[in-house]
C-alpha positions as CSV (number, residue, x, y, z in Angstrom):
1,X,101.4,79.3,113.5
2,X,104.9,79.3,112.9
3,X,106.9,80.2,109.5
4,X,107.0,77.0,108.0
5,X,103.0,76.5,108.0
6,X,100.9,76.7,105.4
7,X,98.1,79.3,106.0
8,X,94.3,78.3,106.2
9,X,92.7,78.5,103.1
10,X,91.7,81.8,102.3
11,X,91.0,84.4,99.3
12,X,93.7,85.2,97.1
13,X,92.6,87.6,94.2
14,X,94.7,86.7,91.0
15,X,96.0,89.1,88.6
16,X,98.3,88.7,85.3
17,X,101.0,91.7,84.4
18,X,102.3,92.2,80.7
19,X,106.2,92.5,82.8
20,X,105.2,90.8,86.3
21,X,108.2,91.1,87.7
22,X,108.2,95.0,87.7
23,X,104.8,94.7,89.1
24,X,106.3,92.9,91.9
25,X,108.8,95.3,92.8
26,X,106.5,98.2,92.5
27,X,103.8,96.6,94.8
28,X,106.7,95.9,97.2
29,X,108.3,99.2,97.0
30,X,105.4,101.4,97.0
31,X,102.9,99.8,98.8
32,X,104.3,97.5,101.4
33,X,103.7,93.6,99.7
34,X,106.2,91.4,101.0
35,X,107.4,89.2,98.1
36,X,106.7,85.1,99.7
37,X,107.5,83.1,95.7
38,X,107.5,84.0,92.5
39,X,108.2,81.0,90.1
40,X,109.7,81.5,86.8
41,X,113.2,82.1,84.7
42,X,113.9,85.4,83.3
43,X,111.6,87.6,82.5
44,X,108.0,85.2,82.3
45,X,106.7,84.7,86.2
46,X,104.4,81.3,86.2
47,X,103.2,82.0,89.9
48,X,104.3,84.6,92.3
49,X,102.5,85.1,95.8
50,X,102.9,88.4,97.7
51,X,101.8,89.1,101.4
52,X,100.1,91.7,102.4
53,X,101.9,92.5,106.0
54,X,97.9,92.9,107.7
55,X,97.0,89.7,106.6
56,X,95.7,88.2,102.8
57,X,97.6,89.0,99.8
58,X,97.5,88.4,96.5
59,X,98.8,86.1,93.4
60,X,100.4,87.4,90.7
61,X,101.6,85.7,87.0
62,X,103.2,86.9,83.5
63,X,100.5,87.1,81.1
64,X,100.2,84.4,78.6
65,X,98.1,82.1,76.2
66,X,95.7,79.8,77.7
67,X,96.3,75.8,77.4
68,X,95.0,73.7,75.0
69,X,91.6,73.4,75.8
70,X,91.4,75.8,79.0
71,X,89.3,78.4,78.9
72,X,90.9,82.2,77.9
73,X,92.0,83.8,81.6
74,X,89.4,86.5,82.1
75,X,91.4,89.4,83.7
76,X,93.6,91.4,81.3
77,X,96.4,93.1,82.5
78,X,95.4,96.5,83.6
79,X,92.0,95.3,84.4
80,X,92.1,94.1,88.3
81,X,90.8,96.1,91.4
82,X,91.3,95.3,94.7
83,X,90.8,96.8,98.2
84,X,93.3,96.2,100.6
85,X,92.7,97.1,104.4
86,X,95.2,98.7,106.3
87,X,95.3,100.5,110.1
88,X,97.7,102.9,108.3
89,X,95.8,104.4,105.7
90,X,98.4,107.7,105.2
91,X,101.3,105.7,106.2
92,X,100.8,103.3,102.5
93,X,99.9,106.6,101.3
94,X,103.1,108.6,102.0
95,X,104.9,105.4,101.1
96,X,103.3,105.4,97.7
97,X,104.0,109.1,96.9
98,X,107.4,108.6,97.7
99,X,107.6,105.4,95.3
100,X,106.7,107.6,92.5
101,X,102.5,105.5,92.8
102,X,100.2,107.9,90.2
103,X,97.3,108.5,93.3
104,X,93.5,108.5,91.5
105,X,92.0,109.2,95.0
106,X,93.2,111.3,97.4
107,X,93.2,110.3,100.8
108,X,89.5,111.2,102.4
109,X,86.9,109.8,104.8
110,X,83.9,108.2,103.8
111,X,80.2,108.0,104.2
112,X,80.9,104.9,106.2
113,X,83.4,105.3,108.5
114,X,86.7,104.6,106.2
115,X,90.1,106.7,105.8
116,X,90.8,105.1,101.8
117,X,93.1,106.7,98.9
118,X,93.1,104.7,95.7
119,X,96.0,104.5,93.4
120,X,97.1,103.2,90.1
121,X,100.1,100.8,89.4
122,X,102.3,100.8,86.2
123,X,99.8,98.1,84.6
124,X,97.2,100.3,85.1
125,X,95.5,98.3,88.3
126,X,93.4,100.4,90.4
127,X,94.7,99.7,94.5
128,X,92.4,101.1,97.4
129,X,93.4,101.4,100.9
130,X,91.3,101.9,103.9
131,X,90.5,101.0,107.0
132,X,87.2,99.3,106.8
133,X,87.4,96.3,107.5
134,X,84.2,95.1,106.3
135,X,80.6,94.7,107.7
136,X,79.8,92.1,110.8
137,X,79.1,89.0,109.5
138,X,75.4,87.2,111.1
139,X,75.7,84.6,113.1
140,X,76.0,81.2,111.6
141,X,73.0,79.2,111.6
């Protein structure tokens, strides 16, 4: 796939920031998210997508009312928790603690295999790293 293809569909978690556009530069700065659009003027950021360099990412907007007639978002800011997979576990890690990242887990194996740390952004969004990848999948059919 080249840089001017649209990925396959996949999973992007959604999340909504009281100042979005800090939230962007702190998920860029101390965790590694490449910045790919953030629409918007000012201060207010309708739809911003970041990439997360191992593949996935997530979507990001400014908090705001519903429309007319649309039902009331369900994540607050502050409420969203993701785990994002890396093969660099200490490397996000020392990158977070040098970007000033409050860590809530320190970096530890697991019961099942993992490296993870777990940290909190300014928004008070809880961010785990680790290396497991997930379980294999059955066999279709």
């Amino acid at each position: 796939m080249d840089a001017t293809e649209t990925p396959a569909p996949q999973v992007w978690p959604s999340l909504r920031a009281t100042d979005a556009r800090a939230l962007i530069r702190f998920l860029v700065e101390a965790f590694g998210f490449r910045e790919v659009v953030a629409y918007g003027e000012g201060d207010f950021v309708a739809h911003a997508e970041l990439a997360w360099p191992e593949g996935g990412g997530v979507m990001l907007g400014s908090d705001r009312e519903s429309p007319e007639g649309a039902e009331l978002w369900a994540g607050k800011p502050g409420g969203f928790t993701a785990y994002v997979v890396t093969a660099d576990p200490d490397a996000v890690h020392a990158r977070a603690v040098a970007a000033g990242a409050r860590i809530t887990t320190a970096v530890h194996e697991t019961d099942y295999g993992s490296r993870d740390f777990a940290a909190a952004d300014p928004e008070g969004n809880h961010w785990y790293f680790g290396t497991y990848p997930g379980a294999p999948r059955p066999a279709a059919g």
